[in-house]
N, C-alpha and C positions, 0 to 999 in steps of 0.2 A: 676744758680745752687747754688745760695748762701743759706745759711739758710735762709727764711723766713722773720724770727722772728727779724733777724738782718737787713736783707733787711727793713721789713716795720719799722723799726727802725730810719733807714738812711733815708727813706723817710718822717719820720712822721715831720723833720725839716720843712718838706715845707709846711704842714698843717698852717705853720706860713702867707705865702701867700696869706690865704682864704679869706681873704678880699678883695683883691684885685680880687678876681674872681667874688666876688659877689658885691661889692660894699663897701666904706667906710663907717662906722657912721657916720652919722652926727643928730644934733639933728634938727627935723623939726622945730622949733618953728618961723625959720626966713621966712621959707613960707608958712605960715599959710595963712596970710591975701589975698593971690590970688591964695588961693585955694579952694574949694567947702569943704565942712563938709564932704561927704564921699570920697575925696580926699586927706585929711587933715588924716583922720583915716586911709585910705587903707598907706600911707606914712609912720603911728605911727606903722602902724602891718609890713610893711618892716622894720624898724628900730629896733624893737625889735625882729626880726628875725632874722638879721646881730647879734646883740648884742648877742642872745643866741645861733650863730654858734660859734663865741667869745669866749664866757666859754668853750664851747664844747672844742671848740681848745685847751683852758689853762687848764681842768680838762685831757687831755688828752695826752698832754706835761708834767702835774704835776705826771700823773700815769707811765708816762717812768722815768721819773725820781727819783719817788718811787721803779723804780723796775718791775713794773709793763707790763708784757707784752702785746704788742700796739695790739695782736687778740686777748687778753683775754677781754682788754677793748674795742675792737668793739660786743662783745660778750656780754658785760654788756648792753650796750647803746642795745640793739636787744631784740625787747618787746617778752613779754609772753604769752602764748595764743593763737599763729598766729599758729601754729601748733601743731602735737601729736609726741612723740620724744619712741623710743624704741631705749633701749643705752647697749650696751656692749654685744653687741651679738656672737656669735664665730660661724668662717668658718673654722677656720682649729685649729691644734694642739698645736700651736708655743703661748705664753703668747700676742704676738703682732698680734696673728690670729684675732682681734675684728673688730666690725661695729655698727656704730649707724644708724637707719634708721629715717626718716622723713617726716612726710606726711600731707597731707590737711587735715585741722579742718574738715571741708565739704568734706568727701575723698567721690567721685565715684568712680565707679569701674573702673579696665584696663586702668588706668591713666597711662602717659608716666614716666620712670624709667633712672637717671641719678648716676650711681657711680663714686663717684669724690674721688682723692687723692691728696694730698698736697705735696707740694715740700718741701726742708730742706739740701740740696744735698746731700741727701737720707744718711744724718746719724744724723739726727735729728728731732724732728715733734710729734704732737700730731694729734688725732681728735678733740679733745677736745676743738681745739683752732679755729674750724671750723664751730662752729655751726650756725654764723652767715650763712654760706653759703648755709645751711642745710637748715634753716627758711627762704631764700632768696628763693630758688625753692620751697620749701614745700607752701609757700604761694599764689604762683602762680600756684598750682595744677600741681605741680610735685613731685612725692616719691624723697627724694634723701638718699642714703648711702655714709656713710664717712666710710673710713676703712684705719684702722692702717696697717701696713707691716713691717718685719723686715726690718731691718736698716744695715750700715757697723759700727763697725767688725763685726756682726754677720754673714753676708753676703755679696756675692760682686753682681753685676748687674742681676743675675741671678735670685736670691735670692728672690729679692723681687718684679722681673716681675712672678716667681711662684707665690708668695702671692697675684700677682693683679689679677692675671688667677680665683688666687682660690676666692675671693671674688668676683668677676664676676660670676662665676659658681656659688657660693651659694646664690648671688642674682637673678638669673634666674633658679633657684631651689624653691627659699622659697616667693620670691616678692610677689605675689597673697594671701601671707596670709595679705600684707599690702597696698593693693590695688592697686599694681603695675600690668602693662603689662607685662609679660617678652617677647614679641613680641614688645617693642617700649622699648626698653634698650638701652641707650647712655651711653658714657665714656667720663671722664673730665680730665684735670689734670693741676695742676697750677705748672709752673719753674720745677724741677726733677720729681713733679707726672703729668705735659705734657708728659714726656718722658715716666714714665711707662703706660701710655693711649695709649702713638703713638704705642708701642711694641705691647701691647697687641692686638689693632685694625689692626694693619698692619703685623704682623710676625704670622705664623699661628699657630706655634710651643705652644706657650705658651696657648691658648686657648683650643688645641688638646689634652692636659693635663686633662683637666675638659669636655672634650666628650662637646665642642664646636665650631664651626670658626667662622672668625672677619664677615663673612656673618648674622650672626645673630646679630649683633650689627647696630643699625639704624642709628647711625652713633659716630662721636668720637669729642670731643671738644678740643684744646690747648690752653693755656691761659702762653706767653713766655715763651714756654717751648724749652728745648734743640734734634733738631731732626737730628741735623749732625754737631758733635763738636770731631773729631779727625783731628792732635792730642789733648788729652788732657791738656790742659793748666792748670785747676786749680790743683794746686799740692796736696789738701785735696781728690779730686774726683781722682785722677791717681789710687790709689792702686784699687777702685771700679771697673776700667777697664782695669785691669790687664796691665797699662804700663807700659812699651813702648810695651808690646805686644798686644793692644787692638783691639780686633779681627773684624773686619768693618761689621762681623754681628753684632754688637752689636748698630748699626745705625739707627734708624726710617727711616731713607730717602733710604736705601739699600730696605724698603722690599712693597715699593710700588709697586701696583700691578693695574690694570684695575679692579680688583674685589675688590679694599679696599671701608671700609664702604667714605658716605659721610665725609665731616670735617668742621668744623670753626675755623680759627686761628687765636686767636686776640693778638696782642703782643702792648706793649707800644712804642713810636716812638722812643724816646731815652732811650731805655733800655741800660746801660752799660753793663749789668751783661751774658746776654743772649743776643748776636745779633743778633735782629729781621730779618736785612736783610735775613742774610745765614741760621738761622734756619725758621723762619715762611715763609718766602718769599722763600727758596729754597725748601721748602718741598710746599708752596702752586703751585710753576713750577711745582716739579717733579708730582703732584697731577692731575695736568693740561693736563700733557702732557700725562697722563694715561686714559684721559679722565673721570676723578674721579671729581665731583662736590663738591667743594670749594668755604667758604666765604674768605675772607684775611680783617683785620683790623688791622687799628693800630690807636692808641688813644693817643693826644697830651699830658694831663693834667696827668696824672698817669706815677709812674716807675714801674719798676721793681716786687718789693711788694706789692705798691698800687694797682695794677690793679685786684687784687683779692680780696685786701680791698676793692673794689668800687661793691661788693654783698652786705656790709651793709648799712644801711640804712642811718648813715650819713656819709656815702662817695658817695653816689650814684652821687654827681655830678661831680664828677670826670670823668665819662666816663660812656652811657650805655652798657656797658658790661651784667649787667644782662638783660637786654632786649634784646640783639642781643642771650644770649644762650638761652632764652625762646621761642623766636621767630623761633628760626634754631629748636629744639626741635619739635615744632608746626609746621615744616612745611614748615615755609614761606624764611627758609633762602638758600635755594639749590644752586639756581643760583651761576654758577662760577664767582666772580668779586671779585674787589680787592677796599678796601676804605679809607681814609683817612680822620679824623675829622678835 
């Protein structure tokens, strides 16, 4: 539940590691001679691949260090063109009521519809800082909407599961004019926007607002997010849950049901921030035992903030995470099981 921005921060140290995942430079020259001319070349193009994941790392270490924050600069590095982007849209009243939508260059019609929010521990966050994530489904022929929501002080836990309701409603009010299904609408949420996902998809209260229920949602994604964490420990997040009085509806894991949509819960293995075990792994039982179908992942190479950083394009080898949500999306991920990279 930490910010983000701070989280992918603390991770981006490990970025320094990346050689070691893919291999060291070295210069071919010394095995030239027992190796064949396009063996010799395929070697010179691995080597100058390592070498330009290299900059990549030190241009990107240099922009933290500038200042510069580490989603802004996955959002640079995330080409142009691969999508159509409609930005600043309003669902509700509130200046933080906005939504960008995102959709296939080659848009079909009745394409599946995914709105994702971002975590910050829900008193921090942009869209803006997202678009990687945006261009990451849109490219694989799926609309996705990012949507802002007020924040704490303005609001406490409440607050801004209304604002996910409402942006939910007004994307299965207006999606069809951007060639979405509103009959194949998923919900996403990375570290605090898991949790405003899990609410919205599992408590029915807050969907009931916008003249919907979590029935009409084809199913809902978490990516370490927090879905049963009383009491609350972190002392920024307390006032948001009213403690010491924090009310255990206010639990994703309270409001499972036999009739909750599908889920995929992908958490990192050594998340400190968010404990994969008791939130992904206790919400992926309690899912279970409701008879609700359930993927469960958990991925070695990513923490915390990485795991959401590994939607762009040069993080992807971090973990497929966007393949396992495109895939659950499409269909193929129902099955209840549980995996480990």
């Amino acid at each position: 539940m930490i910010n983000n921005v701070e989280a992918l921060s603390y991770s981006s140290v490990a970025l320094l590691t990346l050689p070691s995942q893919v291999g060291s430079v070295k210069a071919p020259t010394e095995f030239l001679p027992r190796l064949a001319v396009s063996e010799a070349h395929l070697l010179r193009e691995k080597t100058m691949i390592r070498i330009a994941l290299r900059i990549t790392v030190a241009v990107g270490l240099s922009a933290l260090l500038l200042g510069c924050s580490p989603l802004k600069f996955l959002n640079f590095l995330t080409p142009g063109g691969t999508c159509n982007k409609a930005y600043d849209l309003k669902y509700g009243n509130d200046p933080r009521n906005r939504l960008d939508v995102y959709t296939p260059v080659n848009l079909a019609t009745d394409v599946p519809v995914v709105v994702f929010f971002y975590g910050g521990s829900w008193s921090s966050g942009s869209r803006s800082d997202y678009g990687f994530v945006g261009e990451a489904l849109a490219a694989r022929g799926i609309v996705a909407v990012i949507a802002d929501y007020r924040l704490y002080p303005q609001v406490h836990y409440q607050g801004f599961l209304e604002d996910s309701a409402r942006a939910i409603g007004w994307t299965r009010e207006h999606i069809r004019q951007y060639g979405g299904d509103p009959a194949r609408l998923y919900v996403m949420g990375h570290s605090a926007g898991g949790y405003n996902a899990a609410m919205v998809a599992l408590d029915p209260q807050w969907l009931a607002a916008v003249d919907m229920e979590p029935s009409m949602l084809s199913g809902w994604i978490g990516l370490a997010g927090p879905y049963d964490f009383l009491p609350v420990e972190n002392p920024a997040v307390r006032p948001i849950f009213f403690f010491p009085n924090s009310p255990p509806d206010s639990q994703p894991i309270n409001h499972v049901g036999a009739k909750s949509p599908p889920a995929l819960l992908i958490a990192a293995r050594d998340d400190t921030l968010v404990n994969p075990e008791r939130n992904t792994g206790g919400m992926a039982r309690r899912l279970r035992e409701q008879g609700v179908p359930v993927r469960e992942l958990y991925f070695s190479k990513p923490g915390h903030g990485t795991l959401i950083a590994a939607f762009s394009r040069p993080m992807r080898w971090l973990a497929p995470v966007l393949d396992e949500v495109v895939a659950f999306i499409h269909g193929q991920g129902l099955a209840s099981e549980i995996s480990h990279d």
